[in-house]
C-alpha positions as a Markdown table, in Angstrom:
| # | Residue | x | y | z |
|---|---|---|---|---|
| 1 | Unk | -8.0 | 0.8 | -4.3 |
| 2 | Unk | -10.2 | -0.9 | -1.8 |
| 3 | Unk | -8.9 | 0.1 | 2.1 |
| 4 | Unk | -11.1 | -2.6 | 4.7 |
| 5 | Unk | -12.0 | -0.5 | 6.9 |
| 6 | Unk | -10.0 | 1.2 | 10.1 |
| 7 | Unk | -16.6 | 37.5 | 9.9 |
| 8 | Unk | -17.4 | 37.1 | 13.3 |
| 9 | Unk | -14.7 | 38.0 | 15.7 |
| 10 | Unk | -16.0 | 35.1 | 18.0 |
| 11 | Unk | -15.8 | 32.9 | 15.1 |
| 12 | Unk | -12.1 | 33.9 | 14.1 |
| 13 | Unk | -10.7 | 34.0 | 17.6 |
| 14 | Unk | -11.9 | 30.3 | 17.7 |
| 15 | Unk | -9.9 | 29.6 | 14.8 |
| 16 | Unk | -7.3 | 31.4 | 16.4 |
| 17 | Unk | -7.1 | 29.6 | 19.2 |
| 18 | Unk | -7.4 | 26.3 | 17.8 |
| 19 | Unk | -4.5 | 26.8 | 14.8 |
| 20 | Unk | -2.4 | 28.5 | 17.0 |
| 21 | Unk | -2.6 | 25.6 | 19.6 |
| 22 | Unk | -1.4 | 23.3 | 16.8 |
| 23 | Unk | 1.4 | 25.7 | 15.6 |
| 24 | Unk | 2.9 | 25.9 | 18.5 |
| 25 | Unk | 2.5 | 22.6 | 20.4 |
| 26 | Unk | 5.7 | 21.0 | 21.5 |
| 27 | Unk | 7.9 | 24.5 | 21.2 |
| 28 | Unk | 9.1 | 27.3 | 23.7 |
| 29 | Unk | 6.6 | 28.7 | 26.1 |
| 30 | Unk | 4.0 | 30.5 | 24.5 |
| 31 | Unk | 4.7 | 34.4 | 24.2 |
| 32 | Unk | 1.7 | 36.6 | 26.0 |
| 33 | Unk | 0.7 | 38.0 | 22.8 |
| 34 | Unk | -0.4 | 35.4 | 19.7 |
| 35 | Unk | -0.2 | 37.1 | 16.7 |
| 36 | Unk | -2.0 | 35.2 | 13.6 |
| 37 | Unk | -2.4 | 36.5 | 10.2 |
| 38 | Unk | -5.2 | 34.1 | 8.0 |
| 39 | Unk | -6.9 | 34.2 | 4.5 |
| 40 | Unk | -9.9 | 32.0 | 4.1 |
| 41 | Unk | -11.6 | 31.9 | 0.7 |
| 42 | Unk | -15.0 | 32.0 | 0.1 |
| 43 | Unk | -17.0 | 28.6 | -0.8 |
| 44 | Unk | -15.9 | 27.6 | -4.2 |
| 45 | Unk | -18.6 | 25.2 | -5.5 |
| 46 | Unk | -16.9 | 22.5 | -7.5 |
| 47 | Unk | -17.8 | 19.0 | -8.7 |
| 48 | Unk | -20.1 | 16.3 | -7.7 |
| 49 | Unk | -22.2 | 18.8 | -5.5 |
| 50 | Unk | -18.8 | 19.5 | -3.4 |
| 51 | Unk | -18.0 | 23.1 | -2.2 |
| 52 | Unk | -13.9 | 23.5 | -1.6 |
| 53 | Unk | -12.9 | 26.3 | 0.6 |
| 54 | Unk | -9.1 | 27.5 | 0.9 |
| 55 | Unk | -7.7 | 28.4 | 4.4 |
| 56 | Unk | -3.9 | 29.8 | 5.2 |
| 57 | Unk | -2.7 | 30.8 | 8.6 |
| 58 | Unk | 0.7 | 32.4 | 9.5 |
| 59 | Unk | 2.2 | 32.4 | 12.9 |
| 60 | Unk | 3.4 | 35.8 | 13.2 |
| 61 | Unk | 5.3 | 34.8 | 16.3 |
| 62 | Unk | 6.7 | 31.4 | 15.0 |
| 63 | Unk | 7.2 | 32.2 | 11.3 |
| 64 | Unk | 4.7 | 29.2 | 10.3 |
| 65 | Unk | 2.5 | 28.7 | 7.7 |
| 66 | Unk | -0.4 | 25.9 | 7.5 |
| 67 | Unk | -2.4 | 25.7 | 4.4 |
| 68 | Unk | -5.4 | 23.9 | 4.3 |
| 69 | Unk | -7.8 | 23.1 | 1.5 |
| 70 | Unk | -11.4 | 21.3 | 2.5 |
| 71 | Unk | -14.2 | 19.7 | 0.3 |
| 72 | Unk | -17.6 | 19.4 | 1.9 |
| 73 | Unk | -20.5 | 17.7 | 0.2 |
| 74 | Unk | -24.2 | 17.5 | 1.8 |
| 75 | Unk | -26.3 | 14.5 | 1.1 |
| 76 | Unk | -29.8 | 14.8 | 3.0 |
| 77 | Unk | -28.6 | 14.3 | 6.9 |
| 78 | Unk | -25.3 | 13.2 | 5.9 |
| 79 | Unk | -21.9 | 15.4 | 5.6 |
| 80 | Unk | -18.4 | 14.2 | 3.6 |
| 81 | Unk | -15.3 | 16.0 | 3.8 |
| 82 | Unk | -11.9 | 15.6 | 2.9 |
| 83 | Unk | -9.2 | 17.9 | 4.2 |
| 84 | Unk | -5.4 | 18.6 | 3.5 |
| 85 | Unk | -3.2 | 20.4 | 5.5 |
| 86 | Unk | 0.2 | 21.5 | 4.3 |
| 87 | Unk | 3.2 | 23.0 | 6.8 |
| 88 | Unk | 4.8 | 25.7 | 4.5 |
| 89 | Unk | 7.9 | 28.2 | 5.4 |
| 90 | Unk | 7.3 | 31.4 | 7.2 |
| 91 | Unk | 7.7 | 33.2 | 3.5 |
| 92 | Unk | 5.0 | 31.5 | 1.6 |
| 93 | Unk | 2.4 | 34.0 | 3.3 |
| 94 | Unk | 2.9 | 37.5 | 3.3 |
| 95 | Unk | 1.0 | 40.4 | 3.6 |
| 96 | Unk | 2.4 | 44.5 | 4.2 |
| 97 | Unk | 1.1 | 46.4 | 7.2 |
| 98 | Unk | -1.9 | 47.7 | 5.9 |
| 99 | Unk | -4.0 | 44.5 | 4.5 |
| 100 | Unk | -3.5 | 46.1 | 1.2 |
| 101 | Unk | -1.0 | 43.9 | -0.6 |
| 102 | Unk | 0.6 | 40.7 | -0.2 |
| 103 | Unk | 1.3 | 37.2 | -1.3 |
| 104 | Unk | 0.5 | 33.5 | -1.2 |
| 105 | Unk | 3.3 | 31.6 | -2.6 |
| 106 | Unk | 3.5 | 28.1 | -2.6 |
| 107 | Unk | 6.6 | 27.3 | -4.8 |
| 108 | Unk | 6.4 | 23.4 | -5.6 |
| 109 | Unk | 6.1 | 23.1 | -1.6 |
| 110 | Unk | 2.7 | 21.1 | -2.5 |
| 111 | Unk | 4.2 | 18.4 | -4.2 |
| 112 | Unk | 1.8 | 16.6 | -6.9 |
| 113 | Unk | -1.3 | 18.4 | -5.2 |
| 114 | Unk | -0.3 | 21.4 | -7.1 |
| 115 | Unk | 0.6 | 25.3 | -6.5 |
| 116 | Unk | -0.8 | 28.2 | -5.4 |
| 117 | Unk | 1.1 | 31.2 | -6.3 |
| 118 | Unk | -1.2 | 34.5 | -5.9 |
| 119 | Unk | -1.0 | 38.4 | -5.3 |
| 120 | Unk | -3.5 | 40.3 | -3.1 |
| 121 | Unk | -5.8 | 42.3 | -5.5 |
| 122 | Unk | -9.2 | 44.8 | -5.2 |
| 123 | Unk | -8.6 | 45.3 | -1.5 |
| 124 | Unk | -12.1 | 46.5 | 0.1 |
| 125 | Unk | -12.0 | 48.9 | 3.4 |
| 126 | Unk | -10.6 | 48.2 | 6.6 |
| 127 | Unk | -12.5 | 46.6 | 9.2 |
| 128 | Unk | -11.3 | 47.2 | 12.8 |
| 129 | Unk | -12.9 | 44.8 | 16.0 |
| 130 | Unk | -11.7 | 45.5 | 19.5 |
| 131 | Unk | -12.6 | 43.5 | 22.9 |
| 132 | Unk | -10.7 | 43.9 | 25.8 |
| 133 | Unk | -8.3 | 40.8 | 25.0 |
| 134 | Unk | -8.5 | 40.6 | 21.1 |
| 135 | Unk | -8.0 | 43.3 | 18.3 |
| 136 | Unk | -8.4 | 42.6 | 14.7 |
| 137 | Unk | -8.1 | 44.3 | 11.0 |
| 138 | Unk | -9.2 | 42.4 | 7.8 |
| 139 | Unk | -10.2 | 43.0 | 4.3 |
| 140 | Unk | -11.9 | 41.4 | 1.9 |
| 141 | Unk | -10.7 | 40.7 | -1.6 |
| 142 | Unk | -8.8 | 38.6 | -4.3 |
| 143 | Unk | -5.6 | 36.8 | -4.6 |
| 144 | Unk | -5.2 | 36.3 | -7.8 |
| 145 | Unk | -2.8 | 33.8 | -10.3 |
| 146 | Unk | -2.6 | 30.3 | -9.9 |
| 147 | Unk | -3.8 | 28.2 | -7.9 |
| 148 | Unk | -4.4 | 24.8 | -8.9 |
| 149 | Unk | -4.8 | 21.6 | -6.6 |
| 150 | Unk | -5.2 | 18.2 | -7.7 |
| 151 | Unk | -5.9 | 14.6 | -5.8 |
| 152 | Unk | -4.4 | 11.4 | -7.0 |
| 153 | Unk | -7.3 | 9.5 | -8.9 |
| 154 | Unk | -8.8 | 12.7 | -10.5 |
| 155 | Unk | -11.7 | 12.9 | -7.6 |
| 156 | Unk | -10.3 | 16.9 | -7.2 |
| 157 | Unk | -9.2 | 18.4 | -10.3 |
| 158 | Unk | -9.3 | 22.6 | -9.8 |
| 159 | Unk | -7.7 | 25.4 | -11.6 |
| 160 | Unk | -8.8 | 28.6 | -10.8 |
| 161 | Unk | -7.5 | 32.3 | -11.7 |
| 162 | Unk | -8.6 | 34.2 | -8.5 |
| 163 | Unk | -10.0 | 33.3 | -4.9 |
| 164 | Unk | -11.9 | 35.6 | -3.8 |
| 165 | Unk | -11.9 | 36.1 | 0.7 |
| 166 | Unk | -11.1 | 37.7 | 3.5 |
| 167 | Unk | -7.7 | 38.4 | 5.4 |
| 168 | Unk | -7.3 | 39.0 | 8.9 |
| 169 | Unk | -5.1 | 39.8 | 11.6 |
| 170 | Unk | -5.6 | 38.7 | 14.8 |
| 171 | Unk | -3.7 | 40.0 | 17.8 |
| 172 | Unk | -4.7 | 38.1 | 20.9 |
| 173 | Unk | -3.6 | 39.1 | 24.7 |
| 174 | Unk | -3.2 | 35.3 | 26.1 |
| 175 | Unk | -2.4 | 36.3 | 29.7 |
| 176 | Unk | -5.2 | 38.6 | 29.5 |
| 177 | Unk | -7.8 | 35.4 | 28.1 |
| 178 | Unk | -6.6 | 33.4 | 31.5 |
| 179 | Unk | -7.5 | 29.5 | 32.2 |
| 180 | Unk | -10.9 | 30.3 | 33.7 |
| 181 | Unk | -10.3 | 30.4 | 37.0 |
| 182 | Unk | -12.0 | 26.9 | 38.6 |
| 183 | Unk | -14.7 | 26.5 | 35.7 |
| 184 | Unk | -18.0 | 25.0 | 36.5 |
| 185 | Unk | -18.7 | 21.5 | 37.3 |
| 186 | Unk | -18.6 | 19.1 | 34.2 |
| 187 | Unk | -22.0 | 17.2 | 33.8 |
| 188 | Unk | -21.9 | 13.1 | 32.4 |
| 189 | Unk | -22.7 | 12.8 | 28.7 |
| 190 | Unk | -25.2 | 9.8 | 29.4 |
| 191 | Unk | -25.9 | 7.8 | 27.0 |
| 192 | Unk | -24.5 | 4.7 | 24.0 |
| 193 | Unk | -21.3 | 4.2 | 22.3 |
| 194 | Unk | -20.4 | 1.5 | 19.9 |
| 195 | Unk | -16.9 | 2.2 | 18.1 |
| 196 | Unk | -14.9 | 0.1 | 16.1 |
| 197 | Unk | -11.5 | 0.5 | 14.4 |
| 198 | Unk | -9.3 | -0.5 | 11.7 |
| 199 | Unk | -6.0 | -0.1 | 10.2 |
| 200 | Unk | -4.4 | -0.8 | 7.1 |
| 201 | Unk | -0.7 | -1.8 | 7.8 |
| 202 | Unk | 0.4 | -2.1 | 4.4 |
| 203 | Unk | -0.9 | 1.7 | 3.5 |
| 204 | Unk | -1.2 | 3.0 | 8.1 |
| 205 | Unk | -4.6 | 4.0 | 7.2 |
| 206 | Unk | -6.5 | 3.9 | 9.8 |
| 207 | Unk | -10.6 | 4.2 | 10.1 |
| 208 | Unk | -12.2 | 5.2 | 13.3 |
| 209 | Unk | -16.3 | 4.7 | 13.4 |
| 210 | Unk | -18.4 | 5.5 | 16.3 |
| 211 | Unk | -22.7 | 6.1 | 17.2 |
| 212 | Unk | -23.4 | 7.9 | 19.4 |
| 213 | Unk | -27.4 | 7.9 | 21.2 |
| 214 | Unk | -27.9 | 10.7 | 24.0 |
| 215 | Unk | -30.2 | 9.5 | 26.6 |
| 216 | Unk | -33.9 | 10.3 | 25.8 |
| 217 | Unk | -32.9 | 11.7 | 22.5 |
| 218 | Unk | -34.0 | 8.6 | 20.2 |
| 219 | Unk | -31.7 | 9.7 | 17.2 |
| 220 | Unk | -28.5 | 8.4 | 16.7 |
| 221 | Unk | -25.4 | 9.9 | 15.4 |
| 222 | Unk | -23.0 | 8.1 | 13.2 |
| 223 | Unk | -19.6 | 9.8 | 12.6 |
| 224 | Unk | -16.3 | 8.5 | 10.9 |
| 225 | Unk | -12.7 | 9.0 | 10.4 |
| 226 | Unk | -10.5 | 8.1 | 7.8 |
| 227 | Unk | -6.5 | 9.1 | 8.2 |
| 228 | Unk | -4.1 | 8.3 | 5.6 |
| 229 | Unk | -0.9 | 7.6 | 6.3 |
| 230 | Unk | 2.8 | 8.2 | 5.0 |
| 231 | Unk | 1.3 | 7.9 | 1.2 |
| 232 | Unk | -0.5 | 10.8 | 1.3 |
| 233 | Unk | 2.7 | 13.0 | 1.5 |
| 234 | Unk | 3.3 | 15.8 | 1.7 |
| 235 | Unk | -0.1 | 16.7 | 2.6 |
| 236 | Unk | -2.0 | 15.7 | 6.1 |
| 237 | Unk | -4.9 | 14.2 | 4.8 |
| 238 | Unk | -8.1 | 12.8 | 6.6 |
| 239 | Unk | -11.6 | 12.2 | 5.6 |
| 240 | Unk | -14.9 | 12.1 | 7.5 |
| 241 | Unk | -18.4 | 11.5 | 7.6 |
| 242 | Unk | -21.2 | 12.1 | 9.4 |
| 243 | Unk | -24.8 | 11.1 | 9.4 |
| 244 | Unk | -26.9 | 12.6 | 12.4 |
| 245 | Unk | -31.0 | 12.1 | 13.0 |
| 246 | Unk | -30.8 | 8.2 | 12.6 |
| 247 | Unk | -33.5 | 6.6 | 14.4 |
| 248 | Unk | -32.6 | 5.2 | 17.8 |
| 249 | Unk | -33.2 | 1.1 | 17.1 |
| 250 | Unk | -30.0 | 1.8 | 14.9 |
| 251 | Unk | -28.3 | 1.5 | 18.0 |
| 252 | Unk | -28.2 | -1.2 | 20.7 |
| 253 | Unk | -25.8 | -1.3 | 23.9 |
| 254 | Unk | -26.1 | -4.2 | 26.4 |
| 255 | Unk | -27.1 | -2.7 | 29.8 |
| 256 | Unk | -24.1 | -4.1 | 31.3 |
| 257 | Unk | -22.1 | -3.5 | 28.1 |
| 258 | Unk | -21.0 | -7.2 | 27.4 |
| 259 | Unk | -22.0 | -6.7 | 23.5 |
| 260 | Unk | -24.1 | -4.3 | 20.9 |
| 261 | Unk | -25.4 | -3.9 | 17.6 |
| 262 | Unk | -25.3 | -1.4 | 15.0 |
| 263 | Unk | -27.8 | -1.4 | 12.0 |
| 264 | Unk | -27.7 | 1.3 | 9.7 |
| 265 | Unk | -31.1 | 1.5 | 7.6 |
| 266 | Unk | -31.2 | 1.3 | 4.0 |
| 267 | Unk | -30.6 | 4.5 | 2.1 |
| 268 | Unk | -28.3 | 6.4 | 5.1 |
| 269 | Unk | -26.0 | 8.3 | 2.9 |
| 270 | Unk | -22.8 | 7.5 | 2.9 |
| 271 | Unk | -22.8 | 4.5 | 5.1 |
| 272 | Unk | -24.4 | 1.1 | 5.2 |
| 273 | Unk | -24.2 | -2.5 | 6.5 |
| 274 | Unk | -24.6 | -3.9 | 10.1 |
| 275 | Unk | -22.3 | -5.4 | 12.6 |
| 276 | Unk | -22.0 | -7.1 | 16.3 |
| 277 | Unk | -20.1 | -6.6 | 18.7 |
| 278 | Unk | -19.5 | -9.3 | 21.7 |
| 279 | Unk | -17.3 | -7.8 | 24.5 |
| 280 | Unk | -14.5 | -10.4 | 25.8 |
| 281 | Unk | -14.3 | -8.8 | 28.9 |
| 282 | Unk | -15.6 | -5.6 | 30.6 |
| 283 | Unk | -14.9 | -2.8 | 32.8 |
| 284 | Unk | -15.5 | 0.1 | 34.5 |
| 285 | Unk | -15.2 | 3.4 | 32.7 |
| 286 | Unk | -14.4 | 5.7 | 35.4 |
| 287 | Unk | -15.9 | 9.2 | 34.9 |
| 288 | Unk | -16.9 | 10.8 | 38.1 |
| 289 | Unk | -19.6 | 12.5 | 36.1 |
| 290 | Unk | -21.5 | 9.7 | 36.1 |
| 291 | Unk | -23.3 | 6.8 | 38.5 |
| 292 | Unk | -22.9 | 4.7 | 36.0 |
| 293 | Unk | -20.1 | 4.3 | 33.6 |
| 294 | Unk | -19.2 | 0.5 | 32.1 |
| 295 | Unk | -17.0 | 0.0 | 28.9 |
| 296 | Unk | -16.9 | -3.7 | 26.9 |
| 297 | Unk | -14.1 | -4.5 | 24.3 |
| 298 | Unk | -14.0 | -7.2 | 22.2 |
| 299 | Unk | -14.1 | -7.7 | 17.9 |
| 300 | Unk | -16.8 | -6.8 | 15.7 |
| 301 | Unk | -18.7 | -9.4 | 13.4 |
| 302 | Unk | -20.4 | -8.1 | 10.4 |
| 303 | Unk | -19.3 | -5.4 | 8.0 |
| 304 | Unk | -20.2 | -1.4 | 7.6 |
| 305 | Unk | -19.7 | -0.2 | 4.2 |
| 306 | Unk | -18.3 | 3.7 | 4.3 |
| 307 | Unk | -19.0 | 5.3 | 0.6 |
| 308 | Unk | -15.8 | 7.7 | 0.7 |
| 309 | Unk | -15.7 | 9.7 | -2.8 |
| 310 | Unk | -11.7 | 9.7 | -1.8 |
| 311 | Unk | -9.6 | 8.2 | -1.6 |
| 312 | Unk | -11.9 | 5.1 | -1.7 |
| 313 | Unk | -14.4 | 2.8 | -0.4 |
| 314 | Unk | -13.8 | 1.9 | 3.0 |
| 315 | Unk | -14.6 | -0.8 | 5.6 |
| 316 | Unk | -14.7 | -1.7 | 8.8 |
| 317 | Unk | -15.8 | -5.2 | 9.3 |
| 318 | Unk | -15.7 | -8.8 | 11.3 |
| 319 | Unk | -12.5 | -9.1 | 13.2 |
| 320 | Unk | -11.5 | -5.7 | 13.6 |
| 321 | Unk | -11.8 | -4.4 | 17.2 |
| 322 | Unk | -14.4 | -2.4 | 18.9 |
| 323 | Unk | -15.7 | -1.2 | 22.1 |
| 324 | Unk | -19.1 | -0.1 | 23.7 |
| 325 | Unk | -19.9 | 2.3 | 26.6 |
| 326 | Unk | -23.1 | 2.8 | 28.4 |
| 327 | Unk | -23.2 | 5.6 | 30.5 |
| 328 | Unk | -25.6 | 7.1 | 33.0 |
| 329 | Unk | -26.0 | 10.1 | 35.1 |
């Protein structure tokens, strides 16, 4: 198919934060203490230079379990990944009191991506952190069993007996974290944007690309989005890549942002082609950050080629629309 385009504790109460956020977004008021309990696996190199990594989280406090599984693959400056996320029952993820046995058990629940259904094994000793909001216990070890996880097209084909990681529980005082109490004064992220966006209707994929150029950095950074849509059931599956250090004349935003240019140079991994953009109209981009701040929209001419290993080459190109912003402090 051919889509046109559209542990640390500090580290783990990050992830906290951030999965729990999603958990429980749109439910009751959040209870005072978040309670999380999460296995991530160790990198799993697997094929075509890709390393897979296995994540599952369990609201204590909500009875929800998210499963995700990520493939990352390095190419010089450049960075793909693909990640699925499954929303599992409450029992698919357990583990007793003490870290030292439990379960991952995925039933059919993943569909024709696969199974894993695993038993805690080789526990290692407990490790205990404590800070004056957060308290955690983990052990590393092995769940071990079946897990197998397949992508449609053959790009992802793994069977493996045992995943060998960490699990953790996280008990986190929220009332005791606070909202930061006035925060410091934001500064203006000055600088160019060109973006440009498609979407699919007959498959609602969508592809987001953007460049980014900080003032007085001279590199550019290139990053894109691709989000499947109802097809990719009954995963949540989205695809990026990213290209940073690009030289700064890949990049051009009109002073007053009535048009730009991107040029990606020959042999960027993962990304190629060039494209215009000539704003129809523009207007100012209010951020009180910054003296200056002027956005132009219009439709893009030209086509950028994104090399997606899954779930396939993808484009964004002339008539889809686009946007830049030029902003100063």
């Amino acid at each position: 198919m051919h889509i046109r385009g559209r542990v640390r504790l500090g580290a783990a109460l990050v992830a906290a934060a951030l999965v729990g956020g999603l958990v429980v977004a749109g439910g009751p008021a959040r209870a005072a203490t978040q309670r999380l309990l999460i296995f991530t696996s160790r990198n799993v190199k697997v094929n075509d230079g890709y390393k897979m990594r296995v994540s599952v989280i369990k609201d204590l406090n909500a009875g929800t379990v998210q499963l995700m599984v990520v493939f990352v693959k390095r190419l010089g400056d450049g960075v793909q990944t693909h990640r699925y996320s499954f929303s599992l029952p409450g029992s698919s993820f357990s583990m007793n009191r003490t870290l030292t046995g439990g379960k991952i058990a995925t039933g059919t629940k993943l569909g024709d991506y696969g199974e894993m259904n695993t038993t805690w094994s080789n526990p290692g000793d407990l490790v205990r952190r404590q800070t004056r909001c957060v308290s955690m216990r983990s052990r590393k070890g092995t769940f071990r069993g079946t897990f197998h996880f397949t992508v449609s097209g053959g790009a992802f084909d793994i069977r493996r007996s045992a995943l060998e990681g960490t699990v953790r529980k996280i008990v986190t005082d929220t009332d005791c974290l606070g909202g930061g109490g006035g925060g410091g004064g934001q500064t203006c992220v000055a600088g160019d944007t060109y973006a440009a966006t498609h979407l699919d209707e007959a498959s609602d994929t969508s592809v987001f690309l953007s460049a980014f150029e900080g003032l007085g950095t001279g590199t550019v950074t290139i990053s894109v989005v691709l989000t499947e849509g109802p097809g990719a059931a009954p995963a949540s599956a989205s695809h990026s890549i990213v290209v940073r250090g690009l030289p700064g004349s890949v990049l051009e935003v009109a002073a007053n942002a009535s048009g730009g240019t991107l040029a990606v140079p020959a042999g960027t991994p993962f990304v190629s082609g060039s494209q215009t953009l000539t704003a129809g109209f523009t207007t100012d981009s209010p951020d009180p950050n910054c003296s200056t701040s002027v956005m132009g929209i219009g439709t893009v001419q030209g086509t950028i080629t994104l090399a997606f290993d899954v779930p396939a080459q993808a484009q964004v190109a002339t008539g889809d629309s686009g946007w830049v912003v030029r902003q100063r402090a």
